[in-house]
VEXDOMAR-353807 format. One line per field, with one value per residue: residue in three letters; x negated, y, z negated of N, C-alpha, C, CB in turn. Coordinates in steps of 0.02 Angstrom, whole numbers, plus 32768, in hexadecimal, padded with zeros to 4 digits. Last residue first. Glycine has a CB too. Layout:
VEXDOMAR-353807
residuo (ALA; ...)
nxx (X; ...)
nyy (Y; ...)
nzz (Z; ...)
caxx (X; ...)
cayy (Y; ...)
cazz (Z; ...)
cxx (X; ...)
cyy (Y; ...)
czz (Z; ...)
cbxx (X; ...)
cbyy (Y; ...)
cbzz (Z; ...)
***
This chain:
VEXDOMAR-353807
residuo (UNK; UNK; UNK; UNK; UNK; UNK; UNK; UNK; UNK; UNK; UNK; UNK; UNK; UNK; UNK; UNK; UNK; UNK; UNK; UNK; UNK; UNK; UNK; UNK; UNK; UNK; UNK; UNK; UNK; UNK; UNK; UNK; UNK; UNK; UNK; UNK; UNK; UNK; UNK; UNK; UNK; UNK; UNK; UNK; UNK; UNK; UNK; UNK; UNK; UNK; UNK; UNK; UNK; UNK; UNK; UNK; UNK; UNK; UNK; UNK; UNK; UNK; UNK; UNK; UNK; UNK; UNK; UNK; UNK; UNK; UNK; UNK; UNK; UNK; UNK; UNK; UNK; UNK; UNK; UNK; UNK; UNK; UNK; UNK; UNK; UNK; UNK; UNK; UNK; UNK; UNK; UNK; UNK; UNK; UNK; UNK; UNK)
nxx (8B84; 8AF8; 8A8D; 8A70; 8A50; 8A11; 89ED; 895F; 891B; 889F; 886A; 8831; 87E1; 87EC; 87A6; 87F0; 87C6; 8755; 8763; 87A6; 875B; 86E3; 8737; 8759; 86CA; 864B; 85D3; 85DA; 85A1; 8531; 84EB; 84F1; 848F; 8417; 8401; 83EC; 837A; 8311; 831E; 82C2; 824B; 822C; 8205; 8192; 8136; 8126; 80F9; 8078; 803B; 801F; 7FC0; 7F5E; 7F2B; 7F04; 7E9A; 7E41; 7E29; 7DD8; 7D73; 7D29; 7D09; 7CB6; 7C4F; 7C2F; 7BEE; 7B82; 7B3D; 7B0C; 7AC5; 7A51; 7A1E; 79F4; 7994; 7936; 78FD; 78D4; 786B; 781B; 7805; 77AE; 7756; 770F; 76E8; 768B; 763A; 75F0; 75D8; 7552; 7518; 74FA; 74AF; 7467; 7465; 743F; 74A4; 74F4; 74D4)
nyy (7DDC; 7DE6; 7DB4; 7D7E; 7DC1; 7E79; 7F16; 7F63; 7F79; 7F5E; 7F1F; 7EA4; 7E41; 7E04; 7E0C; 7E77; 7ED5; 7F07; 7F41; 7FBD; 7FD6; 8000; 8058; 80BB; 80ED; 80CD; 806F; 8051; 80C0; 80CB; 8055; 806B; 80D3; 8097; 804A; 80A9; 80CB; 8058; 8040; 80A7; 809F; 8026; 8050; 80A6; 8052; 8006; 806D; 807C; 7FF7; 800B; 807D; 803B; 7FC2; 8023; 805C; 7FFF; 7FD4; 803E; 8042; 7FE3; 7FFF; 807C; 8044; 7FCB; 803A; 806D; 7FF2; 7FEF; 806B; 8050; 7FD2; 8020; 8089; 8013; 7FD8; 8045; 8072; 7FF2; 7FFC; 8087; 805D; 7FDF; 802B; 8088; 8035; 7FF1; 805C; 807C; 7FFD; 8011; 8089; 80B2; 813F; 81BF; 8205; 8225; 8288)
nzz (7AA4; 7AFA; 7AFC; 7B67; 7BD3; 7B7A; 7B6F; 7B01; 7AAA; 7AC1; 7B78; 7BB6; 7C26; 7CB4; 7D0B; 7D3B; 7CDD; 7CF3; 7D5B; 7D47; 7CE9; 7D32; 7D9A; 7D34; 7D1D; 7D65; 7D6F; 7DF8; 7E44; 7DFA; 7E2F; 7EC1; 7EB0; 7E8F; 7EE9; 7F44; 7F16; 7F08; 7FA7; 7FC9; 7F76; 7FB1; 8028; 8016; 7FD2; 8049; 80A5; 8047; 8056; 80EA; 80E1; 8097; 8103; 8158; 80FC; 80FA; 8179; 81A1; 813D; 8170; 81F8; 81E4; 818B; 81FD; 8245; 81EE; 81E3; 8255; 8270; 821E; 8261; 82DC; 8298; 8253; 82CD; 831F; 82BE; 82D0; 8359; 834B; 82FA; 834D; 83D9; 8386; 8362; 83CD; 8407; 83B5; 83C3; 8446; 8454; 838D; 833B; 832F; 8347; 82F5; 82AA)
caxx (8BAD; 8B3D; 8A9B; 8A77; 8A77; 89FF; 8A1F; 898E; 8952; 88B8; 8883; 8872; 87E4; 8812; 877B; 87EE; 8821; 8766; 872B; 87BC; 8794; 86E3; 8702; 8787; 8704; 867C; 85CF; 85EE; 85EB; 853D; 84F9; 8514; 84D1; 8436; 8420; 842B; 83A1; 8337; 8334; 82F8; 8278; 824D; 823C; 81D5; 8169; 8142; 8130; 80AC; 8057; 8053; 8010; 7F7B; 7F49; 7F3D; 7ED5; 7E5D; 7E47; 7E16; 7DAA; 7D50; 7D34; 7CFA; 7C87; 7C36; 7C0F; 7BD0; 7B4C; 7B36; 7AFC; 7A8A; 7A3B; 7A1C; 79CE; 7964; 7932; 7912; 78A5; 783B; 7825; 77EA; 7772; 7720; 7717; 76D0; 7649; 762D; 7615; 7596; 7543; 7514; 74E7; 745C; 7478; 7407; 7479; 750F; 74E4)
cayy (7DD5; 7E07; 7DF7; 7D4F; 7DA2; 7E34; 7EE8; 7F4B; 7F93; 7F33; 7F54; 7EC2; 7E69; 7DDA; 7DE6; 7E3C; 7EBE; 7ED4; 7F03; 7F75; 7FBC; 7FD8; 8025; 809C; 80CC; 80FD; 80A0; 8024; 80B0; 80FE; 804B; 8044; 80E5; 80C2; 8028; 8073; 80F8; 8080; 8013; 80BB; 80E7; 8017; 8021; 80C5; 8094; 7FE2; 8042; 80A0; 8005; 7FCC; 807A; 8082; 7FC5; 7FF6; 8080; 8024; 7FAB; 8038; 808D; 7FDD; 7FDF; 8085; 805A; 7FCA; 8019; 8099; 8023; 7FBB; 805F; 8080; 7FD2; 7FEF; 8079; 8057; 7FB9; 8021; 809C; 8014; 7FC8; 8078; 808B; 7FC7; 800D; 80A4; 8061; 7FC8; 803E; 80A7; 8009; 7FDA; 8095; 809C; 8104; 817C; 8215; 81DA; 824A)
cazz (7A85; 7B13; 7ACF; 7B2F; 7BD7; 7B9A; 7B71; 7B53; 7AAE; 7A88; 7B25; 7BA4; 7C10; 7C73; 7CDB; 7D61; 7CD5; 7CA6; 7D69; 7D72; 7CC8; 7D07; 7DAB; 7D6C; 7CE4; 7D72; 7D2B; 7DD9; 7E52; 7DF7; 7DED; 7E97; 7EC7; 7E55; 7EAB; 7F63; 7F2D; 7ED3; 7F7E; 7FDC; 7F6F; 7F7F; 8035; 8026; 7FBE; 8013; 80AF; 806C; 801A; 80C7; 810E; 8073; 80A0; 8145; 812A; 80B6; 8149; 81C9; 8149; 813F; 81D7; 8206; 815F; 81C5; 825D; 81FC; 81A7; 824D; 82A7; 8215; 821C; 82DF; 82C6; 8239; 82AE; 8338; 82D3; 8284; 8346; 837A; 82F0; 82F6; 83B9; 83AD; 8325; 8394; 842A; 83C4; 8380; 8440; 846E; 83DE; 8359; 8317; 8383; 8321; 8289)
cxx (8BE3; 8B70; 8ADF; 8A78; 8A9B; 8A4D; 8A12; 89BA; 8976; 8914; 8896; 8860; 8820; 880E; 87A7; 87C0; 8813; 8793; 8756; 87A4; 87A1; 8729; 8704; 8767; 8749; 86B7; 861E; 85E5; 860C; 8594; 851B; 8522; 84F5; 8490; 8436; 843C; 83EF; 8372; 834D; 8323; 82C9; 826A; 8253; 820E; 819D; 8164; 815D; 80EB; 80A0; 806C; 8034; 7FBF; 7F70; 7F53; 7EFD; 7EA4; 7E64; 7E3E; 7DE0; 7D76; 7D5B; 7D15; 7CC5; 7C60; 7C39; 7BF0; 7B9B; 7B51; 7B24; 7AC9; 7A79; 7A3E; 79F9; 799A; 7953; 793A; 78E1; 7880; 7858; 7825; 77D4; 7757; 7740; 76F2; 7697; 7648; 762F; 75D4; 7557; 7538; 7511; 74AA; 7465; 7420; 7439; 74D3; 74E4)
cyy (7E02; 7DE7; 7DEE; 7D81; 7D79; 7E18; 7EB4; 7F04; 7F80; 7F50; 7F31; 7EE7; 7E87; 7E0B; 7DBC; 7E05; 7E86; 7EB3; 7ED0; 7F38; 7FA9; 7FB6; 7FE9; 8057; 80B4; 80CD; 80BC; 8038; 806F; 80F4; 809E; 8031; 80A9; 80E3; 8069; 804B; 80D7; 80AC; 8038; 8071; 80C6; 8058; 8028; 80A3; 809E; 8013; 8040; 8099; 805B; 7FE3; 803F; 8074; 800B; 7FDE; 8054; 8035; 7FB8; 8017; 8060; 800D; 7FCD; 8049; 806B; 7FE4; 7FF5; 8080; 804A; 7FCD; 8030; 8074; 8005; 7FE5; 8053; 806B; 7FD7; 800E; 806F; 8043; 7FD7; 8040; 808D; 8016; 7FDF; 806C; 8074; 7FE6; 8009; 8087; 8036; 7FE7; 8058; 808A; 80E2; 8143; 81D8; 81DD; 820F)
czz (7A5D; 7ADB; 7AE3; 7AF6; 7B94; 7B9E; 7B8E; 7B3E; 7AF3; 7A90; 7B13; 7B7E; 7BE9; 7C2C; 7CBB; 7D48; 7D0B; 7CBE; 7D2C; 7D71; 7D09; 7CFE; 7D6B; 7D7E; 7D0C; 7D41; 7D2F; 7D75; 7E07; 7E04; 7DCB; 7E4F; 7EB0; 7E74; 7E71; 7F16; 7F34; 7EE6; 7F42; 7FBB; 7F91; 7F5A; 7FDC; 802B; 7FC3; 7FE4; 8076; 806A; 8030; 8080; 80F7; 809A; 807C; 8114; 813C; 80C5; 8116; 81A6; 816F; 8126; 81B8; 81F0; 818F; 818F; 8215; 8212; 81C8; 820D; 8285; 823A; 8212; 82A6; 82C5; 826B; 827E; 8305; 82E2; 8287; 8305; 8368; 8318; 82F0; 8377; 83A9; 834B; 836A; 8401; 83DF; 837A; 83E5; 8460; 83FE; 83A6; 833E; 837B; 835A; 82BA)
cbxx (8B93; 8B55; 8A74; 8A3A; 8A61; 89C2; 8A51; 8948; 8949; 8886; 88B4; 88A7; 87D0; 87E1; 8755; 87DD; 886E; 8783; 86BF; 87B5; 87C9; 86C9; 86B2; 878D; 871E; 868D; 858A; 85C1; 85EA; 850D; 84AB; 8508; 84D8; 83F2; 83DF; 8405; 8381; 830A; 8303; 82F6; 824D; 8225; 821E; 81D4; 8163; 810D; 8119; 80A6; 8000; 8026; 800B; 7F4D; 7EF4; 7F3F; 7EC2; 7E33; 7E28; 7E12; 7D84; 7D35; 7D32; 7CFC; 7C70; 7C12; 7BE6; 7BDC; 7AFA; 7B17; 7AE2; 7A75; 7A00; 79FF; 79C3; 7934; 7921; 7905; 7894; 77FC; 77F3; 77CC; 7736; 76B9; 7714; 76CD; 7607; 7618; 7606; 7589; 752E; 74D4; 74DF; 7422; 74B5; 7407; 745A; 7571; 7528)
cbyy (7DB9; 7DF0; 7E4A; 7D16; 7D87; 7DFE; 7EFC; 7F2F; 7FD6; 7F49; 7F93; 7E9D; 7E7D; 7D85; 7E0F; 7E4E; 7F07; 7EF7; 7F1C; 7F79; 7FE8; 7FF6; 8050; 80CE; 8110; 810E; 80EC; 7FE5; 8082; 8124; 802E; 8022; 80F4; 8111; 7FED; 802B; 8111; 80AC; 7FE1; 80D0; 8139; 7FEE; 7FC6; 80E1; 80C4; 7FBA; 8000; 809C; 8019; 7F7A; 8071; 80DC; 7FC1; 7FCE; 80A2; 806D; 7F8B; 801C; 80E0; 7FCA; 7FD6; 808F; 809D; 7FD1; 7FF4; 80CF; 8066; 7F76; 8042; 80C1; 7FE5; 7FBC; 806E; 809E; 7F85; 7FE5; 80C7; 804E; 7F96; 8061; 80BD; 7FC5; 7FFF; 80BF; 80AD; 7F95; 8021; 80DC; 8006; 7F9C; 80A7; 804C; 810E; 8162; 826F; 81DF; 8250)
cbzz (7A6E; 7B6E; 7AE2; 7B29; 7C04; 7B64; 7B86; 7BA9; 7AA3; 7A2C; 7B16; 7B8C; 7C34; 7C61; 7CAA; 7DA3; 7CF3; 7C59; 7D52; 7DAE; 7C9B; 7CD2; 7DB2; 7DB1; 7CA3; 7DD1; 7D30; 7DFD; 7EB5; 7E25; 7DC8; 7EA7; 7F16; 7E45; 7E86; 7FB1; 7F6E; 7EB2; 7F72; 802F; 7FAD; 7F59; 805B; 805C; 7FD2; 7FF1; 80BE; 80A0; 7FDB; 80B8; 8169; 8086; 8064; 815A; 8169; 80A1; 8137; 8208; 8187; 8117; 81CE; 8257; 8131; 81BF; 8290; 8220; 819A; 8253; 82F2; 8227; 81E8; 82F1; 82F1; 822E; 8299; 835E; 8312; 8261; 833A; 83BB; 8309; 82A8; 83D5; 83FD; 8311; 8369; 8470; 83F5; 8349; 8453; 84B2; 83E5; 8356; 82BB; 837E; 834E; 8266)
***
């Protein structure tokens, strides 16, 4: 096949071939370069949301204990009685007759 050629349109064939390669090369290289990237970016985005998990696991955790101390029927009726709160059956100052 390459034996018709003459040696001047063999050396443009090698290098038109060579060049083609490089710049496939090169392309690919900027391709993976590229998805390491955007892997690295995903991946921080995954560890922030992370975070954000775990900060607000541990937020629910702290509101269900407070709404766990503040459910306790001691709790409440203290809360009422410093409201002003009363049963209907408790003795007030203005009962006393």
């Amino acid at each position: 096949m390459f034996e018709n050629m003459s040696e001047g349109k063999l050396k443009k064939l090698v290098t038109a071939v060579v060049v083609a390669g490089t710049i496939l090369i090169v392309f690919l290289l900027g391709v993976v370069l590229y998805q390491f990237i955007s892997m690295g970016v995903k991946q921080s985005k995954i560890d922030s949301m992370n975070a954000q998990i775990s900060e607000y696991e541990q937020l629910i955790a702290k509101l269900d204990e407070d709404l766990d101390a503040y459910s306790r029927e001691q709790v409440l009726e203290q809360l009422a009685r410093e409201y002003g709160y009363i049963y209907p059956d408790d003795v007030t100052m203005g009962d006393l007759s």
